[in-house]
C-alpha positions as CSV (number, residue, x, y, z in Angstrom):
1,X,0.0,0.0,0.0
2,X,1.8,3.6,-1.0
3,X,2.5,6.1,1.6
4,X,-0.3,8.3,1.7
5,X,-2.9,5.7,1.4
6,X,-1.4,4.1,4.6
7,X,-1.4,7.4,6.1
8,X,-5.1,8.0,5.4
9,X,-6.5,4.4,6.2
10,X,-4.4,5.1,9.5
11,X,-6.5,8.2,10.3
12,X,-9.2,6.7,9.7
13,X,-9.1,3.5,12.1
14,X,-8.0,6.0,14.7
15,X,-11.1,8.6,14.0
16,X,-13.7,5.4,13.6
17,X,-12.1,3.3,16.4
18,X,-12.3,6.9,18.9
19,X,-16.1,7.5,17.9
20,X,-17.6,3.9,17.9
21,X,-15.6,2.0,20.2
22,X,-18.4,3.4,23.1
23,X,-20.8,2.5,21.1
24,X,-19.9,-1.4,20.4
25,X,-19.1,-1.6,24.2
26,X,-22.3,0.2,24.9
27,X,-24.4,-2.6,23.2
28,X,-23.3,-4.9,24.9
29,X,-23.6,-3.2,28.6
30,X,-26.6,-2.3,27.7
31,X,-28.0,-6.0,26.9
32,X,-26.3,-7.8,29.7
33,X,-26.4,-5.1,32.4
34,X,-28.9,-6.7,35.3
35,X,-31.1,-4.2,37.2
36,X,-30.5,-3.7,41.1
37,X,-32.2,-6.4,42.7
38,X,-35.4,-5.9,45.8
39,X,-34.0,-7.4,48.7
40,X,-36.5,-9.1,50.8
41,X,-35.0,-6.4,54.2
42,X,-33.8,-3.1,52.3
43,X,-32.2,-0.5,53.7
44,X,-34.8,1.8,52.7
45,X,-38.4,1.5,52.3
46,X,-41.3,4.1,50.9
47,X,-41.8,5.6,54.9
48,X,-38.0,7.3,54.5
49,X,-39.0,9.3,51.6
50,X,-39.8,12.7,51.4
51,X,-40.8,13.4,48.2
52,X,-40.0,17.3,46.7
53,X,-42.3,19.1,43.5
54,X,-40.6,22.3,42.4
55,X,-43.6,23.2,40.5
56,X,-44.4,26.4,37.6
57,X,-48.1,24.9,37.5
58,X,-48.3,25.0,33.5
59,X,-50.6,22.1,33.4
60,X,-53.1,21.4,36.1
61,X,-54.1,18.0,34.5
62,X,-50.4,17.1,34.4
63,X,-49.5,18.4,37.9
64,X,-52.3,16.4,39.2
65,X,-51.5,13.4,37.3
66,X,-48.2,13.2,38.9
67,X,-49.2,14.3,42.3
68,X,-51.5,11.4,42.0
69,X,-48.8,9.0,41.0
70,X,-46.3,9.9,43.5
71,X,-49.1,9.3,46.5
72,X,-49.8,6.3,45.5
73,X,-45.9,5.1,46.2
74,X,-46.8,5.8,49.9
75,X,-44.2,8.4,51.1
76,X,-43.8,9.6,54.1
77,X,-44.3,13.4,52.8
78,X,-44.6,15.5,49.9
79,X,-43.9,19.2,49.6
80,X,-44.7,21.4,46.5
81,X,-43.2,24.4,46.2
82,X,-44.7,26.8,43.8
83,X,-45.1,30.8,43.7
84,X,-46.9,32.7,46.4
85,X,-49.5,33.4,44.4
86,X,-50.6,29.4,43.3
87,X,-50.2,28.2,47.1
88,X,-54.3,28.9,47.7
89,X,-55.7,26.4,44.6
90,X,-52.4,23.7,45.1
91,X,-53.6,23.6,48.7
92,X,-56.8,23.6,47.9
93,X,-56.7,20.8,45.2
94,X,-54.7,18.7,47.7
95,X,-57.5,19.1,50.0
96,X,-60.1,17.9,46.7
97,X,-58.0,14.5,46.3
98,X,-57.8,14.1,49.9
99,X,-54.1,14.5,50.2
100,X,-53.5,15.0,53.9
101,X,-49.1,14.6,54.0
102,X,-48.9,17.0,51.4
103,X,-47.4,20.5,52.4
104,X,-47.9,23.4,49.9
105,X,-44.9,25.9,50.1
106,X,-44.6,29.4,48.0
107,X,-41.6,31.2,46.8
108,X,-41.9,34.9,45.4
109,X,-39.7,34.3,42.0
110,X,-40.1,30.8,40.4
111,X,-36.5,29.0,40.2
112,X,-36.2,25.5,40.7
113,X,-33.2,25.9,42.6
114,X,-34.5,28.4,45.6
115,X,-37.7,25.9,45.3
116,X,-35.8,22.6,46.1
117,X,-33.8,24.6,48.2
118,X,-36.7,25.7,50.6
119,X,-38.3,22.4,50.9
120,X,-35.0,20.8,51.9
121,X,-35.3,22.6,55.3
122,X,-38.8,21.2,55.7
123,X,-37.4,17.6,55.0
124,X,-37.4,15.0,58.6
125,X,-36.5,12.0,56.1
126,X,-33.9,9.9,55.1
127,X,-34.0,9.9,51.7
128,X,-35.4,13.1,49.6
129,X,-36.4,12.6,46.1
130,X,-36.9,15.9,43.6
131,X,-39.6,15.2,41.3
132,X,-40.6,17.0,38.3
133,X,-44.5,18.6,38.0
134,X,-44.6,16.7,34.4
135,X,-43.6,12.9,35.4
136,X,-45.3,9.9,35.3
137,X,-44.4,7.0,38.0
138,X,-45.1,3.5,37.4
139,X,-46.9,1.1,40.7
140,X,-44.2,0.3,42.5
141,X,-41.3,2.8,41.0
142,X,-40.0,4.6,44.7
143,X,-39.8,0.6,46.4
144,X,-37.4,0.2,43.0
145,X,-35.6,3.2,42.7
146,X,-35.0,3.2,46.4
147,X,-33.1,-0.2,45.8
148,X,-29.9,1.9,44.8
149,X,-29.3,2.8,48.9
150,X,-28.7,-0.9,49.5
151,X,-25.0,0.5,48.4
152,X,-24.0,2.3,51.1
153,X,-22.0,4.3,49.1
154,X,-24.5,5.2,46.8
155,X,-25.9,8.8,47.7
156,X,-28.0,9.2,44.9
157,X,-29.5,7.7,42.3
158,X,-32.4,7.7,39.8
159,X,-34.1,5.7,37.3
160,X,-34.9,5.4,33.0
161,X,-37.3,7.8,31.4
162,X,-39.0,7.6,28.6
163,X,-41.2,10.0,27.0
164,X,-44.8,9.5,26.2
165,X,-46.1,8.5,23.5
166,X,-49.0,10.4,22.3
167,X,-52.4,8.3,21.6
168,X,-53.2,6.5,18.1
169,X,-51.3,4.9,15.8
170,X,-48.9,7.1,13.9
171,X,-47.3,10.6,16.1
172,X,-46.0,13.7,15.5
173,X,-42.7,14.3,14.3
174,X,-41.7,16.1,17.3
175,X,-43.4,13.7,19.7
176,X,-41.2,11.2,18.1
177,X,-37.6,13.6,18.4
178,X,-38.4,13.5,21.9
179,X,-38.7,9.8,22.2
180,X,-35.7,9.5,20.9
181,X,-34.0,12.3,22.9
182,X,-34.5,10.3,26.0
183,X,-34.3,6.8,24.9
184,X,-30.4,7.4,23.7
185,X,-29.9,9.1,27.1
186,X,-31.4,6.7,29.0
187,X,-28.8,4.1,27.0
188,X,-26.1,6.5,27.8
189,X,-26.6,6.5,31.3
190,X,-27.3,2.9,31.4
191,X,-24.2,2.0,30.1
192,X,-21.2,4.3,31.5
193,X,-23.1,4.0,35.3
194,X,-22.8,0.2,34.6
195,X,-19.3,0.0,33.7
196,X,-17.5,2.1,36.6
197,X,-20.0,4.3,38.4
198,X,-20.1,7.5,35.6
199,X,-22.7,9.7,34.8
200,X,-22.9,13.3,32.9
201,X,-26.0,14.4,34.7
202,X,-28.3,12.7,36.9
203,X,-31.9,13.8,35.5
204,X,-33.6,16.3,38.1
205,X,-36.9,14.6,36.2
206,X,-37.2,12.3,39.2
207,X,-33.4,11.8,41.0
208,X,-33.2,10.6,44.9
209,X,-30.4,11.7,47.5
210,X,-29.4,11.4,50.6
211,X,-30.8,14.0,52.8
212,X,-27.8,14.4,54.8
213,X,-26.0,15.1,51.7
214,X,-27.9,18.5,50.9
215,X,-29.6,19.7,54.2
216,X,-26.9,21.3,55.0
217,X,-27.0,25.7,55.0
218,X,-23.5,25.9,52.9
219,X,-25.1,23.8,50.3
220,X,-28.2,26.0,50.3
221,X,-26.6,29.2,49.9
222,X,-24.2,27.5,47.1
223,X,-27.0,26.4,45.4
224,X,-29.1,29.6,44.8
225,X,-25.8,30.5,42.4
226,X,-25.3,28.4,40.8
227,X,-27.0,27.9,36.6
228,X,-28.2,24.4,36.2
229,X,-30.2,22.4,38.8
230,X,-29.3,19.5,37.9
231,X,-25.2,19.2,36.9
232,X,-24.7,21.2,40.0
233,X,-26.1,18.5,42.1
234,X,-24.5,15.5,40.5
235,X,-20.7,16.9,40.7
236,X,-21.4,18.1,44.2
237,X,-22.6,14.4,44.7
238,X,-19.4,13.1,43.2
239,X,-17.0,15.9,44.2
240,X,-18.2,14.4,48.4
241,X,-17.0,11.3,47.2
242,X,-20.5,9.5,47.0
243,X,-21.2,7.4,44.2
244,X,-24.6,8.0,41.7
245,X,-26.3,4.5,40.9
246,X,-29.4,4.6,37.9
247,X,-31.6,1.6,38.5
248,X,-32.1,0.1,35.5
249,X,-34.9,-2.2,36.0
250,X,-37.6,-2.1,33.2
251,X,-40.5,-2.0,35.9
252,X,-39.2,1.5,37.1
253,X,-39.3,3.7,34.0
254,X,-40.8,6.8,34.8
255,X,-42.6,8.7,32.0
256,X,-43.0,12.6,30.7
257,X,-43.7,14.9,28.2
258,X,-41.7,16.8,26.2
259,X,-42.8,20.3,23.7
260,X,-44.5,18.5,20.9
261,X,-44.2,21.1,18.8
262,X,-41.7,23.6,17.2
263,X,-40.7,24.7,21.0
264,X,-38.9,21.0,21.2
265,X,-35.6,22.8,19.5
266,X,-35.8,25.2,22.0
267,X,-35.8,22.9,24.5
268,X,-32.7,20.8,22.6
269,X,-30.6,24.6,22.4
270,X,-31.4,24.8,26.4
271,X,-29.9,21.0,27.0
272,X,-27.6,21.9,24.5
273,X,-26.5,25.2,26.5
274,X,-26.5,23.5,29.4
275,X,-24.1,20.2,28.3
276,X,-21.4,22.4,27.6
277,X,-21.7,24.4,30.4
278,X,-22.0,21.9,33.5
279,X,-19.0,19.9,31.8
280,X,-16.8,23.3,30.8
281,X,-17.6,23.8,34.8
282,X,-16.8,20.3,36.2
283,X,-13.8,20.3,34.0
284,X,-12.7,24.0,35.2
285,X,-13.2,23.0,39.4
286,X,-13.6,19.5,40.0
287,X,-10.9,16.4,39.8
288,X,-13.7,13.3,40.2
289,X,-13.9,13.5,36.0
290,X,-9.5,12.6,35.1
291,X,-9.6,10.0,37.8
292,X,-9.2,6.5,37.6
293,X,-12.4,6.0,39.1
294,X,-14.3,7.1,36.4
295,X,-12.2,6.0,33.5
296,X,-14.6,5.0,30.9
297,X,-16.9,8.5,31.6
298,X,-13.5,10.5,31.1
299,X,-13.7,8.5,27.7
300,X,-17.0,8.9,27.0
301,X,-18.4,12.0,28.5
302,X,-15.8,14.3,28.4
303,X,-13.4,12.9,25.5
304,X,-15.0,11.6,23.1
305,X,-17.7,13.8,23.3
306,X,-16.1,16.1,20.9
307,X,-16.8,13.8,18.0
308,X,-20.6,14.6,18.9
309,X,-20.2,18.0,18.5
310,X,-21.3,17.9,14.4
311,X,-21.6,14.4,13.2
312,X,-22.1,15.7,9.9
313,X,-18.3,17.1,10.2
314,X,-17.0,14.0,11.6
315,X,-18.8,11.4,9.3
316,X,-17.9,13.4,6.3
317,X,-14.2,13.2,7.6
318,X,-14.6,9.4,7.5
319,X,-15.4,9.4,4.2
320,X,-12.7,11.7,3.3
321,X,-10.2,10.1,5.0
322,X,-11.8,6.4,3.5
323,X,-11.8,7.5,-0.2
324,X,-8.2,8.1,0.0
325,X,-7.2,4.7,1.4
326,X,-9.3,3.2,-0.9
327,X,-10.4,5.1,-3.8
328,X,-9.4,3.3,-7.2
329,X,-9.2,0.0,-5.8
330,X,-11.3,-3.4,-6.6
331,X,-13.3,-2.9,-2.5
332,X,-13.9,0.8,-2.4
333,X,-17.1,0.3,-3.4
334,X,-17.8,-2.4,-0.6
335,X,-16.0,-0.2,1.5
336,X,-18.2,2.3,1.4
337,X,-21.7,0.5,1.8
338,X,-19.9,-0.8,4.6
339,X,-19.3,2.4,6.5
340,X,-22.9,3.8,5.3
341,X,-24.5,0.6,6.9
342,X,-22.4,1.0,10.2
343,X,-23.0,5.0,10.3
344,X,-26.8,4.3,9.8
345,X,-26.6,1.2,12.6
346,X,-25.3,3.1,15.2
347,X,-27.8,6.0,14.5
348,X,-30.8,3.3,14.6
349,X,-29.8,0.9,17.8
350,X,-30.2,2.9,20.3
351,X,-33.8,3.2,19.3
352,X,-34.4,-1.1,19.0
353,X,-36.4,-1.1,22.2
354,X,-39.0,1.5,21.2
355,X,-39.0,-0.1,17.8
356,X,-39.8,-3.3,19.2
357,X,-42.9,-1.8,21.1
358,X,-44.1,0.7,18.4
359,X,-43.0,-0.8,14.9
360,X,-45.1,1.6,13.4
361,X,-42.4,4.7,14.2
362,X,-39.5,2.5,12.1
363,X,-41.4,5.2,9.5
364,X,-39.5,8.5,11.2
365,X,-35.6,7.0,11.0
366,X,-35.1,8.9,8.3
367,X,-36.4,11.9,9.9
368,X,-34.2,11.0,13.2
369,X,-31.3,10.7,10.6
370,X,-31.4,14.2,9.3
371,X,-32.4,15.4,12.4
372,X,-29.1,13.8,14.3
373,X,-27.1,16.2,11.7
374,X,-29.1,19.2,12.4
375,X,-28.4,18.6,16.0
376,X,-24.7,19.0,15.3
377,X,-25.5,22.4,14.0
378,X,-27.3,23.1,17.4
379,X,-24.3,21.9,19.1
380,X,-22.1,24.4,17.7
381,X,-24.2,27.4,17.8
382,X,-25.3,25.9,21.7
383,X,-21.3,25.9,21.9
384,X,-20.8,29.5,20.9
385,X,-24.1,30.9,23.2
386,X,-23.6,28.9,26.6
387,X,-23.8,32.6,28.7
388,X,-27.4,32.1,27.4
389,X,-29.8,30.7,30.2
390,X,-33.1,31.6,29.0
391,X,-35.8,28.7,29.8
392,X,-36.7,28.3,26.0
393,X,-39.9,26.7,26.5
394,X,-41.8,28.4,28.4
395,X,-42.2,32.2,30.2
396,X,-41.7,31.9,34.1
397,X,-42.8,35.4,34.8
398,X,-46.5,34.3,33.5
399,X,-46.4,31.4,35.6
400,X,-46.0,33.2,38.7
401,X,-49.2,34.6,38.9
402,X,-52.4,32.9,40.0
403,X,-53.2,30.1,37.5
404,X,-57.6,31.2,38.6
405,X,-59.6,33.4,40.2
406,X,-62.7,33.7,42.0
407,X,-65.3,31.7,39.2
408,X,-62.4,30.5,37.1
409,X,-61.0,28.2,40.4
410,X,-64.0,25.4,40.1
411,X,-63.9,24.5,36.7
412,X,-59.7,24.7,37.0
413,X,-60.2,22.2,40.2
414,X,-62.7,19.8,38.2
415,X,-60.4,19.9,34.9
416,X,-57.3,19.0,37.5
417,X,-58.9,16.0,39.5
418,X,-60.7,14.6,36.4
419,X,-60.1,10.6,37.2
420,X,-59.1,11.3,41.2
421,X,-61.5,10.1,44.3
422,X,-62.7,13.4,45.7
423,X,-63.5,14.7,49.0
424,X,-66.9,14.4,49.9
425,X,-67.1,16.9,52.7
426,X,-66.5,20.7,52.7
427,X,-62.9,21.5,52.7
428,X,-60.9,24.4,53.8
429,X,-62.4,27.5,53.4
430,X,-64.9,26.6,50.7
431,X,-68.4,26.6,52.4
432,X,-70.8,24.2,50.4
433,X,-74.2,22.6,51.1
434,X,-74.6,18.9,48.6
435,X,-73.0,15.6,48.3
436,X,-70.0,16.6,47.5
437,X,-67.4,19.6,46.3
438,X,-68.3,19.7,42.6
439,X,-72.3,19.0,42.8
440,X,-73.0,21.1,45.6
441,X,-74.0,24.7,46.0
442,X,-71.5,27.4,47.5
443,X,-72.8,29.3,50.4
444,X,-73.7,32.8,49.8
445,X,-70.2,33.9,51.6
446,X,-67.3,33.6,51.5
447,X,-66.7,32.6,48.3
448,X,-62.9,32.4,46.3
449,X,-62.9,35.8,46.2
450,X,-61.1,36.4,49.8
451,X,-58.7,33.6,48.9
452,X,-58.0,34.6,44.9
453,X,-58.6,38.1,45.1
């Protein structure tokens, strides 16, 4: 083989072997990785649990849904925490689904941060778990995620997520991005936790600690400054020398929703932003990411990360690189099927276990294709813009006013609990004569109006 053909088929082992090599060990952690098993005396049970909601209140039927959802799981406590101005109808639709532990708390400017950090005072627990307003948990998901404390040196941990899947047989485009946004993190996570412990970010969506980890008043004052909720907490986690386990069992996959609409690249510019960011700040004052420890995430997360950065870029650097090594010869043509097949695999098999439920999506991969090359584009420009913090999907300052007043609150209430057992008997300060809240009458006074005013 001449010189500079030798040279480029060099470059490009080097180039392919530094990009895929995660991904062939991946597949195989991946399939024979076991979940953490129930023991029959665990160290934890549903009773330690305080369970935290740093709320905006977009979506009453949502909100409710989960509130639902995490009572079920029998905790000890929950506290939402929400602006001042939503306390009244949170407190007063807790009281409608006849949620007695739950403890409404109000903050004057929405941020998840000075929300979690509030309710961490009120925690009495063992084991706090942040949940997000918008997540769905399976029967029997805290008894599972809570199987990750068995470690003693586990101090926090969470679980998969997946993203719902919107009703009928064929979904939106977006509804589908999203799906596939969390179901190649979820394999991500799966597979460098597995192998020595590592993880990028441990998903504020639903993630369990140790209280005794974060009730402490350095931590709370630290954590009011700090950019992204939930980076900051996973390398303060690891920087304490406590290890972050995800519970992989299929049985504890938590679900949520994502924007299904032109707002999800929004969202993807804010993860983007906020990638870069948390590891440009772990990199900059932490030392848990170079060490021997955490060998394969140094590989993975912080390393060979750069080849994610445009895979349009990078593949077309492969073929570059390919069509010099082999271009004229009696296999370039195999040669290059071959690396077109692999490029397409590796872009496709993250996504075999929703395939293998819905076979009916196998219809978007092109459209997840394309889309993994425009998400290199969003990579750079996320790159350039990380100062940028803006939420992206939403406008906080309209969510920190009351969601109803006065006439608007009963309808709002009846919307929410749609599918929950209500209270039969008056609550709070809502006087009513009937059966029960919805079907009766409201006294002449008072009425919402000293309450929502």
């Amino acid at each position: 083989m001449p010189a500079m053909e030798t040279i480029f088929i060099t470059l490009f082992w080097i180039l392919f072997v530094f990009r895929y090599f995660r991904t062939v060990v991946g597949i195989f952690t991946f399939v024979f990785y076991a979940p953490k098993p129930i023991r029959s005396n665990p160290a934890h049970n549903s009773m330690d649990v305080t369970v935290v909601i740093p709320t905006t209140f977009k979506s009453e039927e949502e909100f409710a849904h989960c509130l639902k959802n995490v009572i079920a799981e029998l905790p000890a406590a929950v506290i939402v925490v929400t602006s001042n101005a939503n306390v009244p109808l949170i407190s007063e639709m807790c009281s409608v689904m006849c949620y007695a532990n739950v403890t409404v708390l109000g903050v004057d400017k929405l941020n998840k941060r000075v929300q979690m950090t509030k309710a961490l005072k009120q925690v009495k627990t063992n084991i706090v778990v942040f949940a997000d307003d918008d997540v769905f948990w399976p029967s029997g998901y805290l008894v599972r995620l809570l199987a990750v404390f068995d470690d003693p040196e586990t101090g926090a941990g969470g679980t998969r997520q997946r993203v719902r899947r919107n009703p009928g047989t064929f979904i939106g485009i977006f509804n589908f991005l999203g799906i596939g946004y969390l179901e190649r993190r979820a394999w991500n996570n799966i597979c460098t936790n597995a192998i020595d412990g590592s993880l990028s970010t441990l998903s504020g969506r639903t993630a369990a600690y140790r209280t005794e980890i974060l009730q402490k008043p350095a931590l709370y004052k630290w954590l009011e400054h700090q950019t992204d909720d939930d980076k900051c907490l996973t390398r303060y986690v690891y920087s304490h020398g406590w290890r972050i386990t995800i519970q992989s069992d299929p049985r504890a996959v938590l679900e949520t929703t994502l924007e299904d609409n032109h707002k999800f690249l929004s969202q993807c510019m804010r993860w983007a932003r906020g990638h870069w960011r948390g590891n440009n700040t772990v990199m900059q004052k932490e030392t848990y990411w170079r060490s021997t420890r955490y060998w394969w995430g140094l590989y993975v997360i912080y390393v060979s990360s750069v080849a994610c950065i445009s895979a349009i870029l990078y593949d077309g650097m492969l073929f570059m690189l390919l069509r010099g090594a082999v271009h004229g010869s009696d296999y370039a043509h195999t040669a290059y099927i071959s690396l077109v097949a692999w490029i397409l695999f590796s872009k496709v098999v993250k996504m075999i276990p929703h395939f293998l439920r819905h076979p009916q999506d196998m219809m978007y991969i092109p459209v997840m294709i394309l889309f993994s090359y425009l998400h290199g584009f969003i990579n750079i420009y996320a790159c350039c813009t990380t100062s940028n913090t803006a939420w992206g999907g939403q406008s906080i300052a309209s969510l920190e006013k009351p969601r109803a007043q006065n006439e608007e609150v009963v309808p709002l209430l009846r919307n929410a609990t749609t599918g929950a057992e209500v209270c039969p008997e008056p609550r709070l300060g809502r006087m009513i004569f009937g059966g029960d809240y919805f079907s009766s009458s409201p006294a002449p006074a008072p009425r919402y109006i000293d309450l929502y005013a």
